[in-house]
C-alpha positions in Angstrom: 0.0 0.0 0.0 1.3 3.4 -0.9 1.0 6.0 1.2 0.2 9.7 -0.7 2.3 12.9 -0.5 -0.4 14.4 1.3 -1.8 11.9 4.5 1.8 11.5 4.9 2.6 15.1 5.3 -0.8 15.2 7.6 0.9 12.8 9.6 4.2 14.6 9.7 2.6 17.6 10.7 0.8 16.2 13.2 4.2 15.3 14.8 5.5 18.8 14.4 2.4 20.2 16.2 2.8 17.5 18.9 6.2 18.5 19.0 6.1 22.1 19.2 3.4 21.9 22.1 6.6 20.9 24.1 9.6 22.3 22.8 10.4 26.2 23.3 13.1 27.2 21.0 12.0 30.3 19.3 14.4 29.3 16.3 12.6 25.9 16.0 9.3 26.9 16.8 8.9 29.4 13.6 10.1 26.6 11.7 7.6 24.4 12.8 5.1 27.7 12.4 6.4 27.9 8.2 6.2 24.2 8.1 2.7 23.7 8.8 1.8 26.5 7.4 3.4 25.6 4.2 5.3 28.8 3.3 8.8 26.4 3.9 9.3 22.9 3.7 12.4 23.0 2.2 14.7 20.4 3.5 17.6 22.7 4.0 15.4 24.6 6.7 14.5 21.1 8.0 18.5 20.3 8.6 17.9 23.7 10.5 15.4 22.5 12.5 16.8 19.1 13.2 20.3 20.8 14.4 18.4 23.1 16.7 17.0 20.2 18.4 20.0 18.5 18.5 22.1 20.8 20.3 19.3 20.6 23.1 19.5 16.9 23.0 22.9 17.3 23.3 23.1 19.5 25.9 21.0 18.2 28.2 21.9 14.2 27.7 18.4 12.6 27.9 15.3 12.3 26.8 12.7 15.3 27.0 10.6 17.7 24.3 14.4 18.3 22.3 13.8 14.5 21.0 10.6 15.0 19.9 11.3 18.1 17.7 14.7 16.5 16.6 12.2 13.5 15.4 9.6 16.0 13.7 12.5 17.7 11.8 13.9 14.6 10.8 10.6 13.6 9.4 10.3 16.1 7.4 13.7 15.9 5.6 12.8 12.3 5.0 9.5 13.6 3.1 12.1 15.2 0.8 13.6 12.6 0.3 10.9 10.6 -0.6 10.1 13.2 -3.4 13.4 12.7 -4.7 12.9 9.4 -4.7 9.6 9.7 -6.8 11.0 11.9 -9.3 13.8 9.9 -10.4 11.4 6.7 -11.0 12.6 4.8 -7.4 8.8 4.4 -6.7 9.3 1.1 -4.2 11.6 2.3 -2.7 10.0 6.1 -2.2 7.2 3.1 -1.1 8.8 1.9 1.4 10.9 5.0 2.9 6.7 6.8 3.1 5.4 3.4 5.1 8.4 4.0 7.7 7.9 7.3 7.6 4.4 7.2 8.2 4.4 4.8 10.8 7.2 7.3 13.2 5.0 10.2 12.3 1.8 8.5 13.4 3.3 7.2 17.0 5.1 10.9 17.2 1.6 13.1 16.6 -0.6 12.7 19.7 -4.9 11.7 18.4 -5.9 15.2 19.2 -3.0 17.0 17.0 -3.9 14.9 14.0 -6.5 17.5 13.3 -4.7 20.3 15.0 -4.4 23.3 12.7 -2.3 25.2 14.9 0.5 24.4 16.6 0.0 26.7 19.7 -2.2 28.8 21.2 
């Protein structure tokens, strides 16, 4: 089963939201604000994102909101990746990269933010 371009971006989305419900970093957080919003899903501002998080992770060695928003960022360079994938004619794999893909995003985005058009109030 193929997943399309747009549940799994839903479901990416729904992690960012989840994630950004948490995590504080201004820098991050307009990310995530663009990304859902669609004015910038470019993977070089996703490698942004991810780094952001990272440090945090880094910084303070253990689990906590960083890891989620490392994981929403990395989800949505993988989505790029996918579409790479697609346009060069690498379909099962693409395939198999969304299904992974899909499955982290769906245990990362809590029920509620599913639907969640906003990621904060």
């Amino acid at each position: 089963m193929e997943i399309g371009p747009r549940k799994l971006e839903d479901r990416v989305g729904a992690a960012i939201v989840a994630a950004g419900q948490a995590f504080a970093e201004p820098r991050w957080r307009e990310w995530a604000l663009r990304w859902v919003g669609g004015k910038d899903r470019s993977e070089a501002a996703a490698h942004i994102a991810f780094a952001i998080a990272d440090a945090e992770v880094e910084a303070r060695r253990g689990p906590g909101p960083a890891v989620a928003a490392r994981t929403a960022a990395l989800l949505a360079i993988e989505i790029k990746r996918i579409e790479a994938l697609r346009e060069v004619g690498a379909r099962s794999l693409a395939r198999t990269l969304a299904q992974n893909i899909a499955a982290v995003a769906a245990q990362a985005g809590s029920p509620s933010a599913r639907h969640e058009r906003r990621i904060w109030d």
